[in-house]
C-alpha positions as CSV (number, residue, x, y, z in Angstrom):
1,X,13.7,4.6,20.9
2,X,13.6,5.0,17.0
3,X,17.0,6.3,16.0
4,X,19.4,4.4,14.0
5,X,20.6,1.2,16.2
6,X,17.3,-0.2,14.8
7,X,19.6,-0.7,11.5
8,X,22.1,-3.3,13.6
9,X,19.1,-4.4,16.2
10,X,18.5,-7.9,15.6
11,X,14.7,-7.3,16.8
12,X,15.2,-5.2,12.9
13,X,15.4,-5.7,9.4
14,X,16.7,-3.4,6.5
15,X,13.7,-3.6,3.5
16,X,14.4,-1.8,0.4
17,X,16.5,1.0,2.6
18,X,13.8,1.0,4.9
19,X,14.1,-0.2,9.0
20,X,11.7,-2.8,9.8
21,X,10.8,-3.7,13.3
22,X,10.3,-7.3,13.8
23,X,7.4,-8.5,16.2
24,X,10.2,-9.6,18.3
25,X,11.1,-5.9,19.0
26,X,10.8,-4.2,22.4
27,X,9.0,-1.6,21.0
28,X,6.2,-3.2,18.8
29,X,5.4,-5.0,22.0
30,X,5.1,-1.8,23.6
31,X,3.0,-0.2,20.8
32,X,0.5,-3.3,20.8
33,X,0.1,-2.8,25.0
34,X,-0.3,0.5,24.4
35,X,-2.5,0.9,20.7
36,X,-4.2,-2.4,21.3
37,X,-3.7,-5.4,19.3
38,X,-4.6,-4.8,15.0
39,X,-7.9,-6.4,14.3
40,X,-7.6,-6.9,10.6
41,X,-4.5,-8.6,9.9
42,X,-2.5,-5.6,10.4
43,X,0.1,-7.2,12.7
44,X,3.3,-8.1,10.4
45,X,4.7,-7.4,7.4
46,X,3.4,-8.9,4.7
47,X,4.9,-9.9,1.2
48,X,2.9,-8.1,-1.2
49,X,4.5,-5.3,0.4
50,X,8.0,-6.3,-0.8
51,X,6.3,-7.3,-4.2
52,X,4.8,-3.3,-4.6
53,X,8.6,-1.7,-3.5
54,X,10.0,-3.7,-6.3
55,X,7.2,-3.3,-8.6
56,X,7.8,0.2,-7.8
57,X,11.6,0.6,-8.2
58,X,10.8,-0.8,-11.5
59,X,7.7,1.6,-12.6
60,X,8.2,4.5,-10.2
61,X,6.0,7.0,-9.5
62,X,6.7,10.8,-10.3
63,X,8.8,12.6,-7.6
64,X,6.8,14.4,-5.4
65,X,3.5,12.5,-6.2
66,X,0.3,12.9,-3.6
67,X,0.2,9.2,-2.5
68,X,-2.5,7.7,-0.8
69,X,-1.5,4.1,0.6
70,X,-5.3,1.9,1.5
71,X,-5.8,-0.5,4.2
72,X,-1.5,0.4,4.9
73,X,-1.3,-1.8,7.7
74,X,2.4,-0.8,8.9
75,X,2.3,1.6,6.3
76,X,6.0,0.9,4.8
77,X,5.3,0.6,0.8
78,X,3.8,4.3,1.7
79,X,6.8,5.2,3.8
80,X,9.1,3.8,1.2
81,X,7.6,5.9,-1.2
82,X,8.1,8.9,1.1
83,X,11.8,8.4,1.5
84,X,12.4,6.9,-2.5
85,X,10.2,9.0,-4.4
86,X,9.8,12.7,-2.0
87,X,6.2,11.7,-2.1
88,X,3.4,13.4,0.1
89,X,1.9,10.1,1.5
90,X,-1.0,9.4,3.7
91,X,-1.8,5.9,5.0
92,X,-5.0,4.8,5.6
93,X,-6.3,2.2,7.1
94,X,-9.9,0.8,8.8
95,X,-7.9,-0.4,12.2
96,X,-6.9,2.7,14.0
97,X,-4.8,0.3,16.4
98,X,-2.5,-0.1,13.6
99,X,-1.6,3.9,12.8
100,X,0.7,3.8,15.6
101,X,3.3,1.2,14.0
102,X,2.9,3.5,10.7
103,X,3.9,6.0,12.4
104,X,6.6,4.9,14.5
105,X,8.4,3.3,11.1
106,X,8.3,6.9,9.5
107,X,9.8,8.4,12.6
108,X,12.4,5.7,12.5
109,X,12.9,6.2,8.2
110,X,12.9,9.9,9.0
111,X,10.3,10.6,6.6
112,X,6.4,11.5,7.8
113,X,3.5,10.4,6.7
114,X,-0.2,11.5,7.5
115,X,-2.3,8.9,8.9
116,X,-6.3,8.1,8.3
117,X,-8.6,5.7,10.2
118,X,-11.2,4.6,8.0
119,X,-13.0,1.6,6.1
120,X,-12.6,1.7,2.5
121,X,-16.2,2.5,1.6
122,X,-15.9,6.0,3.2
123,X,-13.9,7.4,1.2
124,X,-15.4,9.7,-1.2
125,X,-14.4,10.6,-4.7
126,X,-13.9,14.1,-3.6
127,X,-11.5,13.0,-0.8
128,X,-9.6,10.7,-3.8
129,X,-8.9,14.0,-6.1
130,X,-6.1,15.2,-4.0
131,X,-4.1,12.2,-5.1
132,X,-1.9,11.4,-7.9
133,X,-1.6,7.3,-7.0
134,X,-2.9,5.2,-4.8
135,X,-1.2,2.3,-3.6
136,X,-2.3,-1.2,-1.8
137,X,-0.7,-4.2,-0.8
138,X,-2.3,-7.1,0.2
139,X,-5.9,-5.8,0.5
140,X,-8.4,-8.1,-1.2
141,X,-8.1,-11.2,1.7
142,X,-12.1,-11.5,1.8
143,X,-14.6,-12.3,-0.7
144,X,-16.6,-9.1,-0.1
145,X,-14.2,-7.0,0.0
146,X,-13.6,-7.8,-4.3
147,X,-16.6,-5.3,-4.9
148,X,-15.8,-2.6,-2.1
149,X,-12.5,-2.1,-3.8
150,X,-14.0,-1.9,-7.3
151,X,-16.3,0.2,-6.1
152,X,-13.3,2.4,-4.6
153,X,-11.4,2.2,-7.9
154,X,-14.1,3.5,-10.0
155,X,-14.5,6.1,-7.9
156,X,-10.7,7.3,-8.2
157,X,-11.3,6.9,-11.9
158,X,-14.4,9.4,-11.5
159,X,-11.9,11.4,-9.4
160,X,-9.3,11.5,-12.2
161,X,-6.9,9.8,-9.2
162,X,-4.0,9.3,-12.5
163,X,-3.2,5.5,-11.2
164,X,-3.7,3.0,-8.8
165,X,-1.5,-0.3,-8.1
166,X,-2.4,-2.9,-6.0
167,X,-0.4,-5.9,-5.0
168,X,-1.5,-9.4,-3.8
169,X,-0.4,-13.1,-3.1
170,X,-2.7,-14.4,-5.9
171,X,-5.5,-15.0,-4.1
172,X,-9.0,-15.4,-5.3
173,X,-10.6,-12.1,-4.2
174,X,-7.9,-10.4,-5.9
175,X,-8.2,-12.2,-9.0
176,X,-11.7,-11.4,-9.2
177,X,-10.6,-7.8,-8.8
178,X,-8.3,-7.8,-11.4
179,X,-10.8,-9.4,-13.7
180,X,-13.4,-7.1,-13.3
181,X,-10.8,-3.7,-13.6
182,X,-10.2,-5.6,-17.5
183,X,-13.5,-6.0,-18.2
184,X,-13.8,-2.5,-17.0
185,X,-11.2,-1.1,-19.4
186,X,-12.7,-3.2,-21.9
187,X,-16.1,-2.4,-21.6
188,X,-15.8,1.0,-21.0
189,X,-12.8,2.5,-23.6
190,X,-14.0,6.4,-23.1
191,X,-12.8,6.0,-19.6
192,X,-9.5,5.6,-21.4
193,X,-7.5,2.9,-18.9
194,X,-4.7,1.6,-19.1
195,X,-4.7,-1.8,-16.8
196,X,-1.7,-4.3,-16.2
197,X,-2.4,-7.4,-14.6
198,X,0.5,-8.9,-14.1
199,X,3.5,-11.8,-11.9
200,X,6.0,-10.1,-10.0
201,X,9.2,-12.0,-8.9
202,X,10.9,-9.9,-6.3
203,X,14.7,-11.4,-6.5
204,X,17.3,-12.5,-3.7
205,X,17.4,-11.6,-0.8
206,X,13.5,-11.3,-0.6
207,X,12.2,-14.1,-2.8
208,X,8.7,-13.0,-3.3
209,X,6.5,-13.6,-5.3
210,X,2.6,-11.6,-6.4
211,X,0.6,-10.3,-8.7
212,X,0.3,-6.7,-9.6
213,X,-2.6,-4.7,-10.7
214,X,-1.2,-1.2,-12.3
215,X,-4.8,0.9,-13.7
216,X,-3.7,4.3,-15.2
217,X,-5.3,6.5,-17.0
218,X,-3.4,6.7,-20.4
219,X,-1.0,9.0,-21.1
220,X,-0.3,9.9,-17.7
221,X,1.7,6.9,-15.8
């Protein structure tokens, strides 16, 4: 069931006015025997996500925006951004086994979300101009997958995609990421970026910590 018990279940947790199922819950078992266990670490929540809802609170989005959340897993900074912001979100992600606990926490938040299976690599710059942000949270776990998300940023540049923020434990994929997007912006000033590399400490009762990569174009974050 997905109504609002979930709020007092102790098999939930409340995130940022969001309901969280735990793994513990009746019902994410039931997804997993039904969708099939996630195949690339898309079975929990994971802290970047609680670092990118308070990076968020703090530098929000425009009501409304077209949001496109990559690699969403559970798809709650997306969903979160449905229910804070009125945002049109869809969540992608390259394990279709995970789509189902997307949507099952928008049905339970009362908000929808549409939901893509698909790799990172696919997605084209034309598919990237219907956004206004795209969002990511702990995305950049393997070495190789530093220049497939470059790759995917400059193409949302290309696209005009106004700003992308990614969030991430610190490690050194990521790093290498956020590097590169500097020496981007660097390199390249007619492409006219704005890019903020920076630590996020996420406060009681969460105590997280990450780092944030925020790439806009300027004059329009």
């Amino acid at each position: 069931m997905t109504d609002k018990k979930h709020i007092r279940d102790k098999h939930s947790r409340n995130l940022f006015g969001l309901t969280v199922l735990k793994n513990s819950h009746p019902d994410a078992r039931r997804l997993r025997r039904q969708a099939g266990e996630p195949s690339l670490h898309g079975n929990k929540l994971w802290k970047s996500t609680t670092v990118l809802m308070d990076y968020l609170q703090e530098s929000p989005p425009p009501k409304q925006s077209r949001i496109l959340e990559i690699g969403c897993g559970w798809g709650l900074s997306g969903i979160f951004c449905a229910k804070t912001f009125d945002a049109d979100v869809t969540s992608l992600d390259a394990d279709e086994n995970v789509l189902p606990f997307t949507e099952y926490h928008a049905k339970a938040n009362n908000v929808t979300t549409n939901t893509i299976a698909m790799r990172f690599e696919d997605i084209s710059a034309e598919q990237l101009e219907q956004f206004d942000v795209i969002i990511g949270a702990d995305i950049c776990f393997w070495d190789e997958l530093t220049d497939t998300l470059y790759q995917l940023i400059n193409r949302a540049i290309e696209a005009g995609v106004p700003r992308i923020i990614l969030t991430d434990p610190g490690r050194p994929p990521f790093r290498d990421l956020a590097g590169a997007a500097e020496t981007l912006a660097t390199e390249e000033p007619k492409l006219n970026l704005d890019v903020r590399y920076t630590d996020w400490d996420v406060p009681n009762p969460h105590n997280a910590w990450g780092l944030v990569l925020d790439i806009s174009l300027k004059g329009e974050a």
